[in-house]
C-alpha positions as CSV (number, residue, x, y, z in Angstrom):
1,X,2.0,-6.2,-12.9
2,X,5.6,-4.3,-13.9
3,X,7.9,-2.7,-11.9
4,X,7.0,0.5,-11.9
5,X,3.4,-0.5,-10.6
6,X,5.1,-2.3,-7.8
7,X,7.6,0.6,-6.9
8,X,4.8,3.2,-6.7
9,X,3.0,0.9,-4.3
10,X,5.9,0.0,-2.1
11,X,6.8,3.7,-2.2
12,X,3.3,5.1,-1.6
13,X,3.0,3.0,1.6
14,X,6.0,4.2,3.1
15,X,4.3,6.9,2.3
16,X,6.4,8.8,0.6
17,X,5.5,11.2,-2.8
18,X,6.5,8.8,-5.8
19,X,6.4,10.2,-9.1
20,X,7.7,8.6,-12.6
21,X,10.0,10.6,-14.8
22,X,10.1,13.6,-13.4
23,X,8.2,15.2,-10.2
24,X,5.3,17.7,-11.5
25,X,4.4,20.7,-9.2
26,X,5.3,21.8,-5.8
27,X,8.2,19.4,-4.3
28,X,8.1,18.7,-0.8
29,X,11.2,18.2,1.4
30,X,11.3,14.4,0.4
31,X,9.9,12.5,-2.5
32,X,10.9,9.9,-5.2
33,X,11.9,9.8,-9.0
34,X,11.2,6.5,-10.2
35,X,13.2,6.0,-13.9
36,X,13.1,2.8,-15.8
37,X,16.3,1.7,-17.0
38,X,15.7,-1.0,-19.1
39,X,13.0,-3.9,-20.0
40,X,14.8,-7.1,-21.3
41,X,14.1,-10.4,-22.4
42,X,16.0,-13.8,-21.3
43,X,16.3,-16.5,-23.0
44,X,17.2,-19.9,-22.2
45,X,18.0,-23.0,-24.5
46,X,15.1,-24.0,-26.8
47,X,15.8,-20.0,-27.8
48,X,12.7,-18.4,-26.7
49,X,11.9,-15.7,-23.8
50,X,10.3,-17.2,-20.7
51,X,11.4,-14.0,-18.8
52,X,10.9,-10.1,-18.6
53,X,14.1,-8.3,-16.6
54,X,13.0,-5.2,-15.9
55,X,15.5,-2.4,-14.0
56,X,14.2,0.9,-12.2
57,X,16.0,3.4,-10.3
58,X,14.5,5.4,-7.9
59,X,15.9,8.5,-6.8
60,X,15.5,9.8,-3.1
61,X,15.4,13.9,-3.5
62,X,15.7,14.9,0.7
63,X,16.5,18.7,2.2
64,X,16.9,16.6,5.6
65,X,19.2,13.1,6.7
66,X,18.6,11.0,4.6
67,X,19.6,7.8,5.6
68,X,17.0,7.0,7.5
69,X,14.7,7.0,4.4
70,X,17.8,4.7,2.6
71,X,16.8,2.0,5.0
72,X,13.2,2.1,5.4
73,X,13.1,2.3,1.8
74,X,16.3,-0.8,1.3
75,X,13.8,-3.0,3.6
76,X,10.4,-2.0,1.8
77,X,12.4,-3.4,-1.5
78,X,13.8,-6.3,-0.5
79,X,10.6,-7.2,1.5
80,X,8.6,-6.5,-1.9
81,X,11.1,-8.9,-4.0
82,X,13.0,-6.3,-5.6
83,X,16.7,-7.7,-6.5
84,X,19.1,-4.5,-5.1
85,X,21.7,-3.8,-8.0
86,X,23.3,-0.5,-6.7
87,X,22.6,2.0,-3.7
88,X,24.7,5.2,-4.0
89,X,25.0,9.0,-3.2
90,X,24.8,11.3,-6.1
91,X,25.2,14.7,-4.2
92,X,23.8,17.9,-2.7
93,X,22.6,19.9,-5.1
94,X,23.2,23.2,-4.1
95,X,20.6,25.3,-6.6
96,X,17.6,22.6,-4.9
97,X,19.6,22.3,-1.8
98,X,18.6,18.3,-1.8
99,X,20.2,15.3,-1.5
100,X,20.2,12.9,-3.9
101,X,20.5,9.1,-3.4
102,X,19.7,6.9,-6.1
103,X,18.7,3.2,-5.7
104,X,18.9,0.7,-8.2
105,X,16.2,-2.8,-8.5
106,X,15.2,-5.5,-10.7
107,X,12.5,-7.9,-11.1
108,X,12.1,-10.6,-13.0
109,X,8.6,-11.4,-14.6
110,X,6.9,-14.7,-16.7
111,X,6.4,-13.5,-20.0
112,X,2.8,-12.6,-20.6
113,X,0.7,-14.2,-23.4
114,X,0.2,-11.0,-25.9
């Protein structure tokens, strides 16, 4: 499993409409962006990866309050092991008339056997 798998589940039970990249077709009045930020390796001392960091941010598009959705969505993370980096408010956009609040997770992950 990767993070974007497990975001689109917790997402999809909230339920909200989760998309990746970009949202295709009609947007309702609340859905999700999910973005991947970045997929890294760590290492430790014999030199060699034993880990998979991967970072997503999901972006809450809302034309109503949206805080609610900010914590239902905060405690569906946490509860799902997602590591909170950054929660913030990116602004009305007045052409959409949505609010956009973007949340920031990581996970880490064993490293898989290719």
């Amino acid at each position: 499993m990767n993070i974007l798998e497990e975001l689109n589940n917790l997402v999809s039970a909230i339920p909200l409409p989760v998309e990746t990249g970009v949202f295709s077709g009609l947007a309702p009045d609340e859905y999700i962006v999910i973005t991947p930020m970045s997929d890294r390796l760590d290492f430790y001392a014999d030199n060699q990866a034993h880990t998979v960091i991967e970072e997503a941010r999901l972006s809450l598009f809302s034309k109503i309050n949206y805080l609610g959705r900010k914590k239902q969505l905060t405690k569906a993370l946490l509860a799902g092991g997602m590591t909170i980096t950054d929660r913030q408010y990116i602004g009305f956009e007045n052409d959409t008339k949505y609010h956009h609040y973007a949340i920031d997770v990581l996970k880490e992950y064993e490293m898989e056997d290719e």
